[in-house]
N, C-alpha and C positions, 0 to 999 in steps of 0.2 A: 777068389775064394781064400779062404783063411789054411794058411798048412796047420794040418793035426800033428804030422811027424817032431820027434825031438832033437832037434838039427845041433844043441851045443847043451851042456851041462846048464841048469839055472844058479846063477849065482844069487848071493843073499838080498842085492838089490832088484835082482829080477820078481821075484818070490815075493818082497815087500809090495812092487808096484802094481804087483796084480792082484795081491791080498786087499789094498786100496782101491783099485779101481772096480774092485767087485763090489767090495764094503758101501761103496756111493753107488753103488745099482742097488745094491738090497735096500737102503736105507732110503733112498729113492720110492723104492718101491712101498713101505712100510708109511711113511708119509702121505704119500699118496692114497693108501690103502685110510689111514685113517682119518681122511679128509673127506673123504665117500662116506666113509660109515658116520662121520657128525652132517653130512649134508645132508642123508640119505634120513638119518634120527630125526636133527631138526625139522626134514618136513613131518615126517610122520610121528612123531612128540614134542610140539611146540612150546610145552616149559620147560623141554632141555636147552630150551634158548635163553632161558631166565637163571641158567646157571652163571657167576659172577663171572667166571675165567673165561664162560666162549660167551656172553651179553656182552662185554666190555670190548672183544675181538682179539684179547689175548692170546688165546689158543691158535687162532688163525694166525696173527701174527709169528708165533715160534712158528707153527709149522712151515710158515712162507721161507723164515732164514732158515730152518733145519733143511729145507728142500734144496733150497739156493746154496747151501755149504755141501749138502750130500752130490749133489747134480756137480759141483765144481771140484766135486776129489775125483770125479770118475771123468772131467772135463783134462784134470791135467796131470792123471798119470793112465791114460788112455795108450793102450800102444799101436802106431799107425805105421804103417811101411811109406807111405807120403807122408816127409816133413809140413809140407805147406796146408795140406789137409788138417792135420791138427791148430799149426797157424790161424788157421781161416776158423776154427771151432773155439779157441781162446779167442777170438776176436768175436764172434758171436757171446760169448759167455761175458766179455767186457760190456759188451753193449746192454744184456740179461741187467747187470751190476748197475749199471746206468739206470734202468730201469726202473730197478729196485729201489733206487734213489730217490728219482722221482713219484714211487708210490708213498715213501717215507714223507716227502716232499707234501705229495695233495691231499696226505692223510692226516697230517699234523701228527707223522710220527707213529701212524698204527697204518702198516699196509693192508690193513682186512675196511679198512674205515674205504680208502682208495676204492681196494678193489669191486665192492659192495655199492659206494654211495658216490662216486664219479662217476659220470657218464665215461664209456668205454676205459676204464680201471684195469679189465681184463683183458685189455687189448696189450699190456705194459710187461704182462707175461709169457706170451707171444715167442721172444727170443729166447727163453730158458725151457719152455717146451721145444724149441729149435732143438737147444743141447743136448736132452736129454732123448730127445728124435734122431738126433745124429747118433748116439750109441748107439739107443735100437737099433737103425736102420746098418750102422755097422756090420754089427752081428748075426744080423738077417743076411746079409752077403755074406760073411766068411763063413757063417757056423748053420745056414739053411733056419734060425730061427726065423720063421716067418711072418708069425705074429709083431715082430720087430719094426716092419716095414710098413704094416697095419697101426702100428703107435706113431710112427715119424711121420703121417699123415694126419689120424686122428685127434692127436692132444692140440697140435696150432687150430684146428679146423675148430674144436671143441670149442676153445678158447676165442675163435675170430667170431664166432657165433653167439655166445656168449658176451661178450662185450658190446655187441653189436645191438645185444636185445633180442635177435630172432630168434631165442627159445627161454623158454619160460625156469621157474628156479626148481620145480618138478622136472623138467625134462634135464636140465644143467645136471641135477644130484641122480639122474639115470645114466648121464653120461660118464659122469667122474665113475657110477660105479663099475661100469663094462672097462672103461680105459685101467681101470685100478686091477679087476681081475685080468686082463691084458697081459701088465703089468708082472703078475703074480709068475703067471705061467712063463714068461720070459724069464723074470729072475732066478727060479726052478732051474729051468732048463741050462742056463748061464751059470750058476752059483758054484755048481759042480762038475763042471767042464776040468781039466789037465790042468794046472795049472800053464806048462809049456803052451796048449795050444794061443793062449795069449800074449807068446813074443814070438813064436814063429823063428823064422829063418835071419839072423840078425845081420845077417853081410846084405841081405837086400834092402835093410832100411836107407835112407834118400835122408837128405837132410833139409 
């Protein structure tokens, strides 16, 4: 479990790294959030699809690297008491990168072209729902948020399904929207925590 107690003064480095690493949970979460609310439009007003920014897949596309940059501030100033824990999470997050490459790659450059019109596209996303499942699921151990634990399952499964075809683009923009209010009530709950309780006891960090 995560210590609440204030075990050492925060100094101006501490204060910054958890100011960031919250900032890419919210921002995370806001992303997300509005990636539900155009899936969730699009089915149910279909000339908001004839709008040029999201017809073209531009929209998708920011969102995918604002996701991918938000998810990687909170990837690597995360603070974990196991050095190699965090290790093993930039090495997941590398792989996300890779990924992201290769949607840039099968998209000719628009990862919504990928994710959309390649057979399993959204399987490429897979690893960055890992990352961002590893925070939740973090903070569900240290901080009892237990919706946390319910996200580091749900977004891969979301996503492996999806990809996969076995749910349709109605149920897909049902899902984004429960994972998104998920989402919401975690970063509430998280946003305004101590700022201390997220470096804890510093002589017990591991390297």
């Amino acid at each position: 479990m995560g210590d609440t107690a204030s075990f050492q003064p925060l100094t101006k480095e501490d204060r910054i790294t958890v100011l960031l690493y919250r900032t890419g949970i919210v921002l995370s979460t806001v992303f997300v959030v509005v990636a539900a609310a155009l899936a969730l439009a699009g089915m149910r007003l279909p000339e908001l699809l004839d709008i040029p920014l999201i017809h073209s897949g531009l929209a998708v596309d920011m969102l995918i690297l604002l996701l991918y940059l938000s998810v990687g501030l909170s990837v690597f100033f995360i603070h974990l008491y196991v050095g190699k824990f965090h290790r093993l999470l930039k090495k997941i997050y590398y792989g996300a990168v890779f990924c992201l490459a290769l949607l840039f790659l099968l998209g000719k450059g628009s990862p919504a072209a990928a994710l959309f019109g390649v057979p399993f596209g959204a399987l490429l996303l897979i690893p960055l729902s890992c990352c961002l499942g590893f925070i939740t699921a973090k903070e569900a151990f240290c901080f009892r948020l237990f919706e946390g634990y319910l996200l580091g399952m749900i977004m891969p499964a979301w996503l492996f399904f999806f990809g996969l075809g076995l749910i349709d683009k109605k149920q897909a923009a049902y899902g984004l929207a429960v994972i998104s209010l998920m989402l919401v009530v975690f970063m509430v709950r998280k946003a305004f925590m101590p700022l201390h309780y997220d470096i804890g006891d510093k002589s017990a960090y591991q390297p």
